[in-house]
PDB file as gemmi writes it, atoms N, CA and C in Angstrom:
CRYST1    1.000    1.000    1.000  90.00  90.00  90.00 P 1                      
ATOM      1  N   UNK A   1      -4.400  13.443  10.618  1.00  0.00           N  
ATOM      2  CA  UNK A   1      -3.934  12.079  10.854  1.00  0.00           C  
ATOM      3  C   UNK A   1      -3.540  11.468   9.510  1.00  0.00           C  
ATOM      4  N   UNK A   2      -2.233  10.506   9.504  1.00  0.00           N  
ATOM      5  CA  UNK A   2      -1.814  10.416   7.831  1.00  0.00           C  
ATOM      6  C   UNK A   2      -2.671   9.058   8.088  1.00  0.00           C  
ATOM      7  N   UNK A   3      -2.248   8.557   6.559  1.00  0.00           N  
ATOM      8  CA  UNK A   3      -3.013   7.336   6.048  1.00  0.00           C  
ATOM      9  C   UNK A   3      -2.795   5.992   7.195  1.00  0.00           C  
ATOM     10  N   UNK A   4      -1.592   5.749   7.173  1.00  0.00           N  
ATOM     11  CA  UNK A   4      -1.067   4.486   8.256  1.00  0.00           C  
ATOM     12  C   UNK A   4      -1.868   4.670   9.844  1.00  0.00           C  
ATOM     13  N   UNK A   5      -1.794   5.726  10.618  1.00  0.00           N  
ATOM     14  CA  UNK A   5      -2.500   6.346  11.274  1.00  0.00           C  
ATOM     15  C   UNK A   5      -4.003   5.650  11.727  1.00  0.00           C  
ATOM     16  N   UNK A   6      -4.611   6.098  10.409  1.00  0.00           N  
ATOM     17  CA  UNK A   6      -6.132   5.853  10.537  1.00  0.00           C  
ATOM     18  C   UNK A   6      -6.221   4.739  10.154  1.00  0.00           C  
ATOM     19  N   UNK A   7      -5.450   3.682   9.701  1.00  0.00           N  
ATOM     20  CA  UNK A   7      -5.928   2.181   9.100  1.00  0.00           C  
ATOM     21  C   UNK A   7      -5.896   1.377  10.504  1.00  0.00           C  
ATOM     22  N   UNK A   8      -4.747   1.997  11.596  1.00  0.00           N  
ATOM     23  CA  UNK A   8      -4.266   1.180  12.572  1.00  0.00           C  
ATOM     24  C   UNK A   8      -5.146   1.646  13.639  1.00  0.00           C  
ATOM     25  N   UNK A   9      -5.841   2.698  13.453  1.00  0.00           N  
ATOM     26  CA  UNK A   9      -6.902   3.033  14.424  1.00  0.00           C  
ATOM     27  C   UNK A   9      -8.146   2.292  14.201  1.00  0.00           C  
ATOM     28  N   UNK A  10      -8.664   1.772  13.012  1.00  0.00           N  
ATOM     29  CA  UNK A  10      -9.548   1.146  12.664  1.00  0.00           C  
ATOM     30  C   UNK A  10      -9.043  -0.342  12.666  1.00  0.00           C  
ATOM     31  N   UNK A  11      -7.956  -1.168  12.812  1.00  0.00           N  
ATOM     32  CA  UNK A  11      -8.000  -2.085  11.954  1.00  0.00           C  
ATOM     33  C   UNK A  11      -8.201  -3.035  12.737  1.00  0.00           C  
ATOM     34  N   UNK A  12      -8.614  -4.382  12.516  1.00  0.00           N  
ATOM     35  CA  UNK A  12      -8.989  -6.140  12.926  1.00  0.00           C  
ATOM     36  C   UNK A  12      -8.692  -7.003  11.736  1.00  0.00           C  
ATOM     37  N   UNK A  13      -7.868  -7.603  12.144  1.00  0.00           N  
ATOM     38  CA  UNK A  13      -7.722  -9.014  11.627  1.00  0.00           C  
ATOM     39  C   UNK A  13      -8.716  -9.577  11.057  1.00  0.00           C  
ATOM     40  N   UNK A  14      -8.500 -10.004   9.627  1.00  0.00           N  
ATOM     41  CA  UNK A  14      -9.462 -10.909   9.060  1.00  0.00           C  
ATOM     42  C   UNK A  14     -10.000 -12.204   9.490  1.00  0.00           C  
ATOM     43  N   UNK A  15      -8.805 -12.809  10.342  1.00  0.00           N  
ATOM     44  CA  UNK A  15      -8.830 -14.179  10.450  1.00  0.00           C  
ATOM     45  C   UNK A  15      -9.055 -14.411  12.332  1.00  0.00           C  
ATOM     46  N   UNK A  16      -8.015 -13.230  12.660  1.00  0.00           N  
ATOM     47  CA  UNK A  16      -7.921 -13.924  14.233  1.00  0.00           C  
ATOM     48  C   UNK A  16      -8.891 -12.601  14.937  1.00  0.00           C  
ATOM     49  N   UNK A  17      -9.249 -11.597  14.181  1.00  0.00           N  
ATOM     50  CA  UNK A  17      -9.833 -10.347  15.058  1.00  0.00           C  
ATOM     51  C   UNK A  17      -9.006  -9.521  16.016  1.00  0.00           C  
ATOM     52  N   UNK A  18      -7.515  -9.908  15.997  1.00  0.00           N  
ATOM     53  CA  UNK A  18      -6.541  -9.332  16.611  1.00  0.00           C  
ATOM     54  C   UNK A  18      -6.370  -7.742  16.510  1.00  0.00           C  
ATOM     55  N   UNK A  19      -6.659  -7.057  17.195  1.00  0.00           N  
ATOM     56  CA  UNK A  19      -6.610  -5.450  16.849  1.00  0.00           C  
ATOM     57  C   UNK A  19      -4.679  -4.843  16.845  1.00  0.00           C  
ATOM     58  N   UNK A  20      -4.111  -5.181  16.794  1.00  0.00           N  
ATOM     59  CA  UNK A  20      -2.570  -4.882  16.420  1.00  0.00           C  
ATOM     60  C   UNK A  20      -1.958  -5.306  15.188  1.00  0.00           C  
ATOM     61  N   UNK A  21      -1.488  -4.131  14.431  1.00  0.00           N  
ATOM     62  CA  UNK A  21      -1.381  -4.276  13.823  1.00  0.00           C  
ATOM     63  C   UNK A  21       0.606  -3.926  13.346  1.00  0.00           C  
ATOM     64  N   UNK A  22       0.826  -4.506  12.103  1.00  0.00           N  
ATOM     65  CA  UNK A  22       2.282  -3.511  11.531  1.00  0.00           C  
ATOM     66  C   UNK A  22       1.869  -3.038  10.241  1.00  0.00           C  
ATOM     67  N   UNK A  23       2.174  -1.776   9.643  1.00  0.00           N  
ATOM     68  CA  UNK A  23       2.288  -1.212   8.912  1.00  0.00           C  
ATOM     69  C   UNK A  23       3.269  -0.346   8.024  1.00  0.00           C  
ATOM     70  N   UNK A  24       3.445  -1.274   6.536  1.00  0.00           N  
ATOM     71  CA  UNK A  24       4.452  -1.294   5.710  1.00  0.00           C  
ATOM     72  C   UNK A  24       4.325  -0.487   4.462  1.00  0.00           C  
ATOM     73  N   UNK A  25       5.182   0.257   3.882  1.00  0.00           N  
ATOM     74  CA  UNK A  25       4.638   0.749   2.563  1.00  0.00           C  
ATOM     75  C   UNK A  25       5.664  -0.245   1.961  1.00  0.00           C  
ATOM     76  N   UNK A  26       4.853  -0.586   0.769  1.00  0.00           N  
ATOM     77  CA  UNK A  26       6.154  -1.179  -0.465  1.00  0.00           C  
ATOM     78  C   UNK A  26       5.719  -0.597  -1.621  1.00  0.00           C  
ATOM     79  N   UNK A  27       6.571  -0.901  -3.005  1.00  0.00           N  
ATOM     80  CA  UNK A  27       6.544  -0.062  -3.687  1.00  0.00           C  
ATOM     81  C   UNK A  27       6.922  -1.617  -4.878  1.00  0.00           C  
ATOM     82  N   UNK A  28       6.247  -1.320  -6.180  1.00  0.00           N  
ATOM     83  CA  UNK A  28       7.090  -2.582  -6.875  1.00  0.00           C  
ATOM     84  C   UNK A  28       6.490  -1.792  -8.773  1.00  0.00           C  
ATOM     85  N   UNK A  29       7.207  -3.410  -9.422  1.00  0.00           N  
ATOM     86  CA  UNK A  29       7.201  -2.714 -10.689  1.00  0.00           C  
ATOM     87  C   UNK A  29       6.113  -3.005 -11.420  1.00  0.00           C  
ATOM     88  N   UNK A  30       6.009  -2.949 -12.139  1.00  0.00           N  
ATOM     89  CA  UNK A  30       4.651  -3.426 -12.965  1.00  0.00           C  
ATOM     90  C   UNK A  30       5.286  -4.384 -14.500  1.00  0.00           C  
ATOM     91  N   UNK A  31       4.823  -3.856 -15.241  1.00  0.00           N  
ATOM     92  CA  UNK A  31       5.081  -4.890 -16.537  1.00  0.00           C  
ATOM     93  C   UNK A  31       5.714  -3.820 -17.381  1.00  0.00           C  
ATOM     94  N   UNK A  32       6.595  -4.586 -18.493  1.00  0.00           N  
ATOM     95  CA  UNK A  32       6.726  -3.538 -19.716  1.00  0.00           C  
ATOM     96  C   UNK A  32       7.709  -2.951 -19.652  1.00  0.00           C  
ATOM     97  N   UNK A  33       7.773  -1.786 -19.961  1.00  0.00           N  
ATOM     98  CA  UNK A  33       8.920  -0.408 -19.784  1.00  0.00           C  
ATOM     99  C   UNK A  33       9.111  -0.583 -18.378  1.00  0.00           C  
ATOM    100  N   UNK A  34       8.870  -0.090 -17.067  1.00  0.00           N  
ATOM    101  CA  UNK A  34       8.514  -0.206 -15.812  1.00  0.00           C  
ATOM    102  C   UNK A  34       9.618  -1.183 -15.320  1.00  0.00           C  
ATOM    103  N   UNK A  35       9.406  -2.477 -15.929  1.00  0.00           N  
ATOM    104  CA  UNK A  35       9.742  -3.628 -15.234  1.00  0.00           C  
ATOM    105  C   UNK A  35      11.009  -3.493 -15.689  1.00  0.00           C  
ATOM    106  N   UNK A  36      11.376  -3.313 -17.007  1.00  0.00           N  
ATOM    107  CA  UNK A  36      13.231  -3.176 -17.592  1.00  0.00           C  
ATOM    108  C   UNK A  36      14.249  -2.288 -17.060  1.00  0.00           C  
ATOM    109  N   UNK A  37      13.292  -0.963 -16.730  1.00  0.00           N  
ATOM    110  CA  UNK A  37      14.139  -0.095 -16.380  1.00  0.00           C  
ATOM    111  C   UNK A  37      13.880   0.308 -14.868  1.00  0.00           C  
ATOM    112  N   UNK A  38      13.228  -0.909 -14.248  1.00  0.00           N  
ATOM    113  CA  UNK A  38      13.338  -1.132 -12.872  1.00  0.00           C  
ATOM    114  C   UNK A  38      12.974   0.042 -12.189  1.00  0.00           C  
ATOM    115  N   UNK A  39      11.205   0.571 -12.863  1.00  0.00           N  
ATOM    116  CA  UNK A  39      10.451   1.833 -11.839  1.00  0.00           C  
ATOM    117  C   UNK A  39       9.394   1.344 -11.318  1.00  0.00           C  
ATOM    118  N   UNK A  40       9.859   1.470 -10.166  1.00  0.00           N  
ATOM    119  CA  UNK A  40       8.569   1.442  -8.988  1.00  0.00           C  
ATOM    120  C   UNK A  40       7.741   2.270  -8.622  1.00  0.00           C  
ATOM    121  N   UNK A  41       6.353   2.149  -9.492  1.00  0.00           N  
ATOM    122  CA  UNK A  41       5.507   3.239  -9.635  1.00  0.00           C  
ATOM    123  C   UNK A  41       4.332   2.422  -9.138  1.00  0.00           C  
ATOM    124  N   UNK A  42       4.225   1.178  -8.906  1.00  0.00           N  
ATOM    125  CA  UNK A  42       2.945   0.568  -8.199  1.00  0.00           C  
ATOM    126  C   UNK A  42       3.414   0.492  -6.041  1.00  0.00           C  
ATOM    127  N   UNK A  43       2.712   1.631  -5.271  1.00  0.00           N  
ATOM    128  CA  UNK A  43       2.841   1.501  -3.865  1.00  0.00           C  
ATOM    129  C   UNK A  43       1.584   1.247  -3.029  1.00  0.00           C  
ATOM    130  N   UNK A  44       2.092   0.052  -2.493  1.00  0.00           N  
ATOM    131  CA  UNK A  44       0.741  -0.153  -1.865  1.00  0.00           C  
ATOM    132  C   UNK A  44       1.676  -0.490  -0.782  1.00  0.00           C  
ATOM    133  N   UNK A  45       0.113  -0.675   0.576  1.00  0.00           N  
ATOM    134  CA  UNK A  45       0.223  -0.547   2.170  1.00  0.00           C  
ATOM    135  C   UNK A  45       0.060  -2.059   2.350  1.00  0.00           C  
ATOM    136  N   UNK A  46       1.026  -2.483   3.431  1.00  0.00           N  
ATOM    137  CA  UNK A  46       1.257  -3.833   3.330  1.00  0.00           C  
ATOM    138  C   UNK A  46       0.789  -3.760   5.579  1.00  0.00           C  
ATOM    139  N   UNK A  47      -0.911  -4.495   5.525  1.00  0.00           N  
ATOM    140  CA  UNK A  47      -1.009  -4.652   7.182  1.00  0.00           C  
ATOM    141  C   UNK A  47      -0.740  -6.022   7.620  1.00  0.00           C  
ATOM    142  N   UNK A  48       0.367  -6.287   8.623  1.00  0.00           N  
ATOM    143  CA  UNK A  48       0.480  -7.473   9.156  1.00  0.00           C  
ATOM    144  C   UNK A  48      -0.061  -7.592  10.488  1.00  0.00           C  
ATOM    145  N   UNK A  49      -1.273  -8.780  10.825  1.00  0.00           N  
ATOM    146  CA  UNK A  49      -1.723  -8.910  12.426  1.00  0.00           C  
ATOM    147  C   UNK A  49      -0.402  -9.204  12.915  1.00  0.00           C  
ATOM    148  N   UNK A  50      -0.003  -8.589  13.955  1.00  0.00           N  
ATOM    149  CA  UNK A  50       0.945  -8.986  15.259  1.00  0.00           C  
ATOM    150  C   UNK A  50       0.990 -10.272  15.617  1.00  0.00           C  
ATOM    151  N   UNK A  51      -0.689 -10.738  15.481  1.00  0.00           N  
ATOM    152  CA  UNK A  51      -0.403 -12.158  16.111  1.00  0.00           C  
ATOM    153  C   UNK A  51      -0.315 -13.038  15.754  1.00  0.00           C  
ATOM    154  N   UNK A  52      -1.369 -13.341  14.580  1.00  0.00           N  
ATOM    155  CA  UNK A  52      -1.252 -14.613  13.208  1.00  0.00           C  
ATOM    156  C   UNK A  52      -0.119 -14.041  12.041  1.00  0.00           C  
ATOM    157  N   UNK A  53       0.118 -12.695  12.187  1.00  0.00           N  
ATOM    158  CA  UNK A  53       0.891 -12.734  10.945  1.00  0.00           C  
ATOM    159  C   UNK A  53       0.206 -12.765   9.447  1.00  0.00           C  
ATOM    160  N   UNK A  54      -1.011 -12.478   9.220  1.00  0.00           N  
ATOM    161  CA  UNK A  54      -1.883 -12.426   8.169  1.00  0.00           C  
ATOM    162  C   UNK A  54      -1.833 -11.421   7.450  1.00  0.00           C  
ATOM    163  N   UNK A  55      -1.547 -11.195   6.652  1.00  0.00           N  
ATOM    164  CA  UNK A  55      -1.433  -9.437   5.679  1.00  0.00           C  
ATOM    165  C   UNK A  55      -1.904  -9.433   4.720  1.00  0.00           C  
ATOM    166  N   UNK A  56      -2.633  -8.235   4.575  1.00  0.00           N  
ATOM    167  CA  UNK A  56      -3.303  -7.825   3.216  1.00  0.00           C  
ATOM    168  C   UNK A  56      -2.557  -6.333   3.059  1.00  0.00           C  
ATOM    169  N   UNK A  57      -2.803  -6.471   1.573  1.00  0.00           N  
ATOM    170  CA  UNK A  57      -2.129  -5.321   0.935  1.00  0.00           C  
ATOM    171  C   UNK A  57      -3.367  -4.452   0.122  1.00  0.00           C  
ATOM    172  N   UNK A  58      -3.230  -3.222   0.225  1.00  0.00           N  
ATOM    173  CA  UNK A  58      -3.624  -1.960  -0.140  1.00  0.00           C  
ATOM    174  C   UNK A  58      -3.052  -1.182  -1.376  1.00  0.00           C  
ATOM    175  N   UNK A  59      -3.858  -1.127  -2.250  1.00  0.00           N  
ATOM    176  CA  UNK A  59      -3.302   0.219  -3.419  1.00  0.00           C  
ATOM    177  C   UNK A  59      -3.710   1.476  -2.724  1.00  0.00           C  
ATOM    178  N   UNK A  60      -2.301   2.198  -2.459  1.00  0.00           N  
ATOM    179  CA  UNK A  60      -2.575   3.392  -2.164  1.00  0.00           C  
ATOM    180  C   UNK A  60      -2.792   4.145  -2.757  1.00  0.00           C  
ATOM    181  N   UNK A  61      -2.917   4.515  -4.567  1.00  0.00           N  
ATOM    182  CA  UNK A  61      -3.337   5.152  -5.644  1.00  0.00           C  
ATOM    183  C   UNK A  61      -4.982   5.312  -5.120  1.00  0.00           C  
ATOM    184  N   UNK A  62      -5.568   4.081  -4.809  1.00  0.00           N  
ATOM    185  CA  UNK A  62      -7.510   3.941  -4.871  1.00  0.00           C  
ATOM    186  C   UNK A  62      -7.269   4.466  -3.480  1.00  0.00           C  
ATOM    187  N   UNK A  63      -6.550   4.207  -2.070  1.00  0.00           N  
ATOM    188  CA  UNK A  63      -6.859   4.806  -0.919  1.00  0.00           C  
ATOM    189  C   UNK A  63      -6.547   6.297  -0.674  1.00  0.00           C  
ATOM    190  N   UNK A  64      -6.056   6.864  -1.738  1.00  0.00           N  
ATOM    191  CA  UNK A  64      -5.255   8.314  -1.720  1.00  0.00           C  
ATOM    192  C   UNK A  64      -6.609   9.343  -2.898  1.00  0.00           C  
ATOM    193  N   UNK A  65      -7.186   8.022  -3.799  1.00  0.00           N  
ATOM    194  CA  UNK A  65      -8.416   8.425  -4.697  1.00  0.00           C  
ATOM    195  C   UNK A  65      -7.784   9.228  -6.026  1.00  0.00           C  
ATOM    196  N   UNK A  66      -6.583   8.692  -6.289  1.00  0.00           N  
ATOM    197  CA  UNK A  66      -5.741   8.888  -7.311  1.00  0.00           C  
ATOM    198  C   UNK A  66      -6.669   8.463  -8.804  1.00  0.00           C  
ATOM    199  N   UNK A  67      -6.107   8.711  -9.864  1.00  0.00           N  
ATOM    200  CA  UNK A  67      -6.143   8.097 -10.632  1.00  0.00           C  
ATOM    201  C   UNK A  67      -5.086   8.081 -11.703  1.00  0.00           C  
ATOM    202  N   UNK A  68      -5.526   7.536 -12.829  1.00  0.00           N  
ATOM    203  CA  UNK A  68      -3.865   7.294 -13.901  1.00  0.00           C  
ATOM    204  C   UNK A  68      -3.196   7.900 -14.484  1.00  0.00           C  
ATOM    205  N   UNK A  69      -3.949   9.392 -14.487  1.00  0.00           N  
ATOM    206  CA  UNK A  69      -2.899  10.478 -14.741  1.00  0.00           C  
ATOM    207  C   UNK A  69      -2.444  10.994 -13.906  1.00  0.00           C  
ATOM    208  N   UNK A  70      -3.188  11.143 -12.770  1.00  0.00           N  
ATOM    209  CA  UNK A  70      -2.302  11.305 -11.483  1.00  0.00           C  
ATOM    210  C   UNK A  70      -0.686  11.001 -11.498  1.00  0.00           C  
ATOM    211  N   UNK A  71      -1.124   9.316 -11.479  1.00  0.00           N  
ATOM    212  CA  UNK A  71       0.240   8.882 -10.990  1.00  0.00           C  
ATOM    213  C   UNK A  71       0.793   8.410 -12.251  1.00  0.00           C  
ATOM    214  N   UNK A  72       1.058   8.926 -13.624  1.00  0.00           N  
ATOM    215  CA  UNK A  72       1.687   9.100 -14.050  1.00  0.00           C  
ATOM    216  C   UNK A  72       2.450  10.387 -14.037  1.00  0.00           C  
ATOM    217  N   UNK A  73       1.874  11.360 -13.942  1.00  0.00           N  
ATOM    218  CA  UNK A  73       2.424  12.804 -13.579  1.00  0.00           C  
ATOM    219  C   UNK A  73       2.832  12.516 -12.526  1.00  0.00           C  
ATOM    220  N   UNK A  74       2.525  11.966 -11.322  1.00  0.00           N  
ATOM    221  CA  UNK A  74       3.815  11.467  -9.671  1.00  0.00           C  
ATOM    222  C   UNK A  74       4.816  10.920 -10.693  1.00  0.00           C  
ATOM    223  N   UNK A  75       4.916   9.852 -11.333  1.00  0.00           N  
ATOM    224  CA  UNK A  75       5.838   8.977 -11.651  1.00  0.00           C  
ATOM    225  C   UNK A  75       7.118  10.230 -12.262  1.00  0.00           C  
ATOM    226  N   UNK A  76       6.548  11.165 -13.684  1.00  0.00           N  
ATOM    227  CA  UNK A  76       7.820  11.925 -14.247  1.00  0.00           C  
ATOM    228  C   UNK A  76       8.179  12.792 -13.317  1.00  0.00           C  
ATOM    229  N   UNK A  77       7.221  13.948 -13.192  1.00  0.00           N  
ATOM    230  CA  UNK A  77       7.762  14.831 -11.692  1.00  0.00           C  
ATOM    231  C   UNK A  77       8.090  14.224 -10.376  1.00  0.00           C  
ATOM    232  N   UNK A  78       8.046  13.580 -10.204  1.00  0.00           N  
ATOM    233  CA  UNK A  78       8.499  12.932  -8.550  1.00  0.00           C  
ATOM    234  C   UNK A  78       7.285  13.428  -7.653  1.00  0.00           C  
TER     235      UNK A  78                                                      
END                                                                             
């Protein structure tokens, strides 16, 4: 079962307890070098309740149990 999968099998609303969910990946830049030459190396999971519309976002680096050489080695090799 991939990651999106199991969040939406588990997930409830913070606010309304609504069990439906949407599930988004985004991807954005960080600071520095990154940000000039416009690399999107920070991706996190974006859950919206269906019903209030409430979303919290996820680093998928800490939910994948990555760390910073990891995803610097993702970032040059792809």
């Amino acid at each position: 079962m991939d990651l999106e999968h199991e969040i939406a099998s588990r997930y409830a609303c913070a606010k309304c307890r609504n069990q439906e969910v949407s599930i988004e990946r985004i991807a954005t830049t960080g600071t520095g070098l990154s940000r000039i030459f416009d690399i999107e190396h920070n991706v996190f999971i974006a859950c919206s309740c269906a019903s209030c519309r409430y979303t919290e976002f996820y680093n998928l680096e800490i939910l994948q149990g990555k760390d910073n050489l990891g995803a610097v080695l993702d970032l040059i090799f792809g």
